[in-house]
C-alpha positions as CSV (number, residue, x, y, z in Angstrom):
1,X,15.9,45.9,15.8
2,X,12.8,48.1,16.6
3,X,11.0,46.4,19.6
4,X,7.6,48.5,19.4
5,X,5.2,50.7,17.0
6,X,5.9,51.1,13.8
7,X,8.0,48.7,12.4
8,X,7.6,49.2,8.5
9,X,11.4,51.3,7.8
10,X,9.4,53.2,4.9
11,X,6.6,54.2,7.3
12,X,8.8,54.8,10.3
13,X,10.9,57.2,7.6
14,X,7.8,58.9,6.4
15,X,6.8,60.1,10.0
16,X,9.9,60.8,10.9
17,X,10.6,63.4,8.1
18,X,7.5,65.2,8.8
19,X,7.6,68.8,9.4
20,X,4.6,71.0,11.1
21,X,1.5,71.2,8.3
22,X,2.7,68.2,6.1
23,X,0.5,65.7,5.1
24,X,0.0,62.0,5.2
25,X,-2.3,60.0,4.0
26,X,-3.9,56.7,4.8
27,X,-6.1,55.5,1.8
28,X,-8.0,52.4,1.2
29,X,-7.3,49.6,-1.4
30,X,-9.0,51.3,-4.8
31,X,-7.6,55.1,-3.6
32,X,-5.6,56.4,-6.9
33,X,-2.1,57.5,-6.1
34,X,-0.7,60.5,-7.6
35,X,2.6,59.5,-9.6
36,X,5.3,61.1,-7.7
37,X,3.9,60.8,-4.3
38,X,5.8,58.5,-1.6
39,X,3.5,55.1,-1.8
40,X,3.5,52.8,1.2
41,X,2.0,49.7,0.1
42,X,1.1,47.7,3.6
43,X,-1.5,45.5,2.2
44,X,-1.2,41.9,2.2
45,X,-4.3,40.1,1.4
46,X,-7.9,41.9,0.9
47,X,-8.8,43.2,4.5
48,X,-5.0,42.7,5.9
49,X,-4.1,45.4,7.6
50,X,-7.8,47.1,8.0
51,X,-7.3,50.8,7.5
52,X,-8.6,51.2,11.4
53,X,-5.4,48.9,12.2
54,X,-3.0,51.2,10.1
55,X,-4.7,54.3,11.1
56,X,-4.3,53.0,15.1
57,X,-0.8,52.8,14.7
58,X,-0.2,55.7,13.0
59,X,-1.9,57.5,15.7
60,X,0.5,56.7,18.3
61,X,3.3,57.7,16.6
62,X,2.1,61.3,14.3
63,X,1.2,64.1,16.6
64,X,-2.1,65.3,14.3
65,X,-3.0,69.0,14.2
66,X,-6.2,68.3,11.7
67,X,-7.7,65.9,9.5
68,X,-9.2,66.0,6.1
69,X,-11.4,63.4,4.4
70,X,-14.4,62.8,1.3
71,X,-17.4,64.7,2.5
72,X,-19.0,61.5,0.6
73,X,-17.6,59.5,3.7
74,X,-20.6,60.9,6.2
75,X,-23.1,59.3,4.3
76,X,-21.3,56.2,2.8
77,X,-18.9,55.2,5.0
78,X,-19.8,56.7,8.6
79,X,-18.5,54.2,10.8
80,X,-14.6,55.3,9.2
81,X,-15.8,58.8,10.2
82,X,-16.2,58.4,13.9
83,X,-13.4,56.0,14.0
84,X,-11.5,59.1,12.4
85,X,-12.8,61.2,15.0
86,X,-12.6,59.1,18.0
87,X,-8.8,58.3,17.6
88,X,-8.1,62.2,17.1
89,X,-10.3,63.6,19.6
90,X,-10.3,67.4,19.9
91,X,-8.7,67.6,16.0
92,X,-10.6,69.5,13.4
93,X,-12.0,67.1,10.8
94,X,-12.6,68.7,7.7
95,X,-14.8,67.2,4.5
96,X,-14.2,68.2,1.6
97,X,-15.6,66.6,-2.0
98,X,-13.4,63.9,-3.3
99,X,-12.2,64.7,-6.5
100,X,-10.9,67.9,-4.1
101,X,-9.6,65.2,-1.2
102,X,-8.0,63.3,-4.8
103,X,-6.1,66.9,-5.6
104,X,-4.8,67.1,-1.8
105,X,-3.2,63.9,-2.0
106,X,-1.2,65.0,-4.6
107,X,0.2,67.2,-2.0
108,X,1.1,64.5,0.7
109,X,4.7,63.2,1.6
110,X,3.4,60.1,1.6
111,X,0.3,57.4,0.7
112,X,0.0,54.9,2.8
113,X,-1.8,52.1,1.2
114,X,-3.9,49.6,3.1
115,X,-6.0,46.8,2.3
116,X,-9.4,48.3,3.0
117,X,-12.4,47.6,0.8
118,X,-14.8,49.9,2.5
119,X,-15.2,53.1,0.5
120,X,-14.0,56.5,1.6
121,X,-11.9,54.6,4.2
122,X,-9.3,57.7,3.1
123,X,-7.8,60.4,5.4
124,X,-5.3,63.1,5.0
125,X,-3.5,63.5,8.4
126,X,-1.8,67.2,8.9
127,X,1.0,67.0,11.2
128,X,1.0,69.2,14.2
129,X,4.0,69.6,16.7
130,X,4.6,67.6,19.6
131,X,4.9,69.2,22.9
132,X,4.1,72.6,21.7
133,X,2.3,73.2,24.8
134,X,4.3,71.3,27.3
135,X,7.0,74.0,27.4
136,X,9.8,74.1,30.3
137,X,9.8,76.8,33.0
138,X,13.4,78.3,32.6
């Protein structure tokens, strides 16, 4: 048995199998999911898991290279901005509008689905590579 992070198989699979530029997505409760994109359903009850819990575990496990998100989400939905930005410091958010952020999805590996009710609480994660900087002398 896992003892830490991630302990969802379908989640732990879907970082796993990331390669370098591939997206994941973390989307709130009413986000539509593309038919034929990976869905990770890890809601529970309205509000359980928050997507600032999902997104917090996430972020210790997905080395992120840039972010993308609703440019609706600076104005309605701020505070999921900065948390956004905050847990990916030094990573490129982008905005774009969201029927364009709707028509990225489509392009994920995989949704993950949490029980947020706070609009725009949606981000596409790009994977970067871990290490790439922290090469070996030799």
């Amino acid at each position: 048995m896992k003892k830490s992070g991630i302990i969802n198989p379908c989640l732990c699979e879907a970082i796993a199998s990331l390669g370098h530029t591939d997206s994941l997505t973390i989307c709130d409760a009413g986000l539509p999911i593309p038919a034929g994109v990976k869905r990770i359903d890890v809601t529970v009850s309205r509000g359980v898991p928050t997507f600032a819990q999902v997104l917090s575990a996430i972020a210790l496990e997905l080395e992120v290279e840039r972010a993308v998100m609703a440019e609706e989400a600076v104005s309605e939905n701020p505070e999921v901005v900065e948390l956004v930005r905050s847990t990916y410091p030094g990573v490129t958010v982008e905005f774009v509008p969201h029927e364009r952020f709707k028509k990225l999805v489509e392009q994920s590996k995989a949704v993950v689905r949490t029980a947020e009710f706070k609009p725009f609480s949606n981000v596409l994660l790009y994977s970067g590579v871990a290490g790439l900087f922290e090469r070996s002398a030799g």
